[in-house]
C-alpha positions as CSV (number, residue, x, y, z in Angstrom):
1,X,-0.1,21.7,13.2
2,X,3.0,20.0,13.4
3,X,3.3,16.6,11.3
4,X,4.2,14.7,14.5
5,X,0.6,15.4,15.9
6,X,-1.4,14.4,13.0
7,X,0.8,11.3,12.7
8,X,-0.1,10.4,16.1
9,X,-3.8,10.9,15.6
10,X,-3.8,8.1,12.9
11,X,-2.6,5.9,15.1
12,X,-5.8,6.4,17.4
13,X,-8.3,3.9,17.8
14,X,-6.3,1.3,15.7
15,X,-6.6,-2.2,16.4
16,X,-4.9,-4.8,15.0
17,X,-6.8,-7.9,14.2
18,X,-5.3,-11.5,13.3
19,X,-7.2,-12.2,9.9
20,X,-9.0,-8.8,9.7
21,X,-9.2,-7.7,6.2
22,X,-7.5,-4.0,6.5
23,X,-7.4,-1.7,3.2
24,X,-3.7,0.6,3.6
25,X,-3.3,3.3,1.8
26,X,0.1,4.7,2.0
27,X,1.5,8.3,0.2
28,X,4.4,9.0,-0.8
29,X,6.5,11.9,0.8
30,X,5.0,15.8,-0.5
31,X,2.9,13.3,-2.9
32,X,6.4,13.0,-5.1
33,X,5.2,10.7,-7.7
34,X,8.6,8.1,-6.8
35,X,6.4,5.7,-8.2
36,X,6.2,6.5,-12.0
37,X,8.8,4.8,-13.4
38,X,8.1,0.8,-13.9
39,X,11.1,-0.4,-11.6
40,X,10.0,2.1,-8.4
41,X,6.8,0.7,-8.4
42,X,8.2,-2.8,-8.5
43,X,9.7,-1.9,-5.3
44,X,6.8,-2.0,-3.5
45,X,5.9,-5.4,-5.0
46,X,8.8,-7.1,-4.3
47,X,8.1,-5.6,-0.4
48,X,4.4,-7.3,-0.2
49,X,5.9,-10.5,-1.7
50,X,8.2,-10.4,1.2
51,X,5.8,-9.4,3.8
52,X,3.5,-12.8,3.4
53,X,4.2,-14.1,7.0
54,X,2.6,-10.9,8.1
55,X,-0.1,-10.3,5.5
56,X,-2.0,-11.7,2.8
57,X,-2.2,-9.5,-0.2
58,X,-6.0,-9.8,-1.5
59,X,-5.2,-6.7,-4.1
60,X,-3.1,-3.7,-4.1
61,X,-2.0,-0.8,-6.6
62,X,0.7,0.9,-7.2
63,X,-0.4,4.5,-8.2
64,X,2.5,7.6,-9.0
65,X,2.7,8.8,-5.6
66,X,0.2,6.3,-3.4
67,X,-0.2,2.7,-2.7
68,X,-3.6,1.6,-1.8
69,X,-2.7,-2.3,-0.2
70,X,-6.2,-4.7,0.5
71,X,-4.4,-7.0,3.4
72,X,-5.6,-10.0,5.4
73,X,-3.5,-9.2,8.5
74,X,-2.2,-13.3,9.5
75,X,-2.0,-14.5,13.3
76,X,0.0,-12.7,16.1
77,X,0.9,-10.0,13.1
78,X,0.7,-6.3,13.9
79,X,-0.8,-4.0,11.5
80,X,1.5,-1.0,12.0
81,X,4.6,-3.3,12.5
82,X,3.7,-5.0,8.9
83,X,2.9,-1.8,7.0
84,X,5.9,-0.3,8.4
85,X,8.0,-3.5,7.5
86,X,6.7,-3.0,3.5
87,X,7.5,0.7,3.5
88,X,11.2,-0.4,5.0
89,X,11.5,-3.1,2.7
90,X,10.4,-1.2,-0.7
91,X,12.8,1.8,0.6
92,X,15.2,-0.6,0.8
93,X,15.2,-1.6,-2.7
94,X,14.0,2.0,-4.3
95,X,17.3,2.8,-2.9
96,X,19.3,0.4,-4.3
97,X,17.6,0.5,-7.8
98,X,19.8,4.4,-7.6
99,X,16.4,6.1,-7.1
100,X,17.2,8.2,-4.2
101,X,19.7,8.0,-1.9
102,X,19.0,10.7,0.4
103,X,15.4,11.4,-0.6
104,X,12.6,10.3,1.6
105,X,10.3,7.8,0.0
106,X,7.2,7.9,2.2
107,X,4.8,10.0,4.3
108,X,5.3,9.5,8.0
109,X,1.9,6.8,8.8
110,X,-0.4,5.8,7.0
111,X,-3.9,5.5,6.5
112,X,-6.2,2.0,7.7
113,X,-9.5,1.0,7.7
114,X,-10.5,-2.4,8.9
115,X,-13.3,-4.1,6.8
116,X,-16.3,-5.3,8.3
117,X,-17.3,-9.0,7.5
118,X,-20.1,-8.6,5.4
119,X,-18.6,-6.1,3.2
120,X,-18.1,-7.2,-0.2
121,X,-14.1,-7.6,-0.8
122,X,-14.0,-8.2,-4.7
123,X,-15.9,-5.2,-5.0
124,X,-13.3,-3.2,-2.7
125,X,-10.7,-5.1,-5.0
126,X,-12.0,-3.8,-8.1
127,X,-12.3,-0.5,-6.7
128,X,-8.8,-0.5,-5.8
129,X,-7.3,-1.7,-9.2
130,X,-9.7,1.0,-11.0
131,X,-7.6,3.7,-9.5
132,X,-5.5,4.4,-12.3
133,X,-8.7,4.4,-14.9
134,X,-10.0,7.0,-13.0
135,X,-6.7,9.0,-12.7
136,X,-6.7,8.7,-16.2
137,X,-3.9,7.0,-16.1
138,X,-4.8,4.1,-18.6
139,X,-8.2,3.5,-20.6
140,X,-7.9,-0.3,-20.2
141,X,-6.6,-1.5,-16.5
142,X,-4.5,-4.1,-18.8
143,X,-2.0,-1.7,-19.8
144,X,-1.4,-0.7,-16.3
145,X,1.6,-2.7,-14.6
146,X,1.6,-2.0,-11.0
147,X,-1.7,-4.0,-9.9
148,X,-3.0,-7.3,-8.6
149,X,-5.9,-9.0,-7.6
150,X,-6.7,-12.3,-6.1
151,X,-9.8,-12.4,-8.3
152,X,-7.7,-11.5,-11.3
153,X,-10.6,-8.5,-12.3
């Protein structure tokens, strides 16, 4: 199937939601882990940080070759048009840190669901920023530097 079909068929049935809690998950093109190297995942930091009059970052991590983002979307903001403004915005600077100039950084789309009310978030959160314990990444979620939490887990 070609990759502009499935891309299309994420976007189905998405809704964007002032002050909907949305978890992102975003992949990196061919699952290249861009993101191994301290600086690269800073990229994608940096981006959130800059993204806070779209979104409010609940928790997010920075895995080798994903990003799983936990998002309040904020008033009049567009889901796609925000995630697609991060992804610009850490290509922007992965590029400029000399990490590829030609390279592509993500995966066309990305990957939403939209939380229901009553679900409980700082569970979701903590699932999130357990992601490199279970990749085995880490045995203490301390020594991990690409994470963040509003409830500081």
């Amino acid at each position: 199937m070609p990759r502009k079909a499935r891309s299309h068929r994420l976007r189905i049935g998405r809704v964007s939601e002032s002050g909907r809690v949305y978890l992102i998950t975003i992949t990196c093109h061919q699952r290249h882990a861009h993101f191994s190297a301290l600086q690269s995942g800073r990229c994608f930091v940096q981006a959130l940080r800059a993204c806070t009059a779209h979104a409010v970052t609940l928790s997010y991590v920075v895995m080798p070759d994903h990003v799983h983002w936990l998002m309040a979307l904020r008033e009049h903001a567009d889901l796609s048009i925000t995630v697609q403004k991060a992804k610009s915005l850490t290509t922007q600077r992965w590029r400029r840190a000399g990490r590829g100039d030609n390279e592509r950084l993500w995966h066309a789309g990305f990957h939403d669901r939209a939380l229901r009310r009553e679900e409980d978030l700082v569970a979701m959160a903590r699932y999130i920023v357990a992601n490199p314990l279970r990749a085995g990444l880490v045995n203490d979620i301390g020594d991990y530097p690409h994470w963040d939490s509003a409830w500081l887990l």
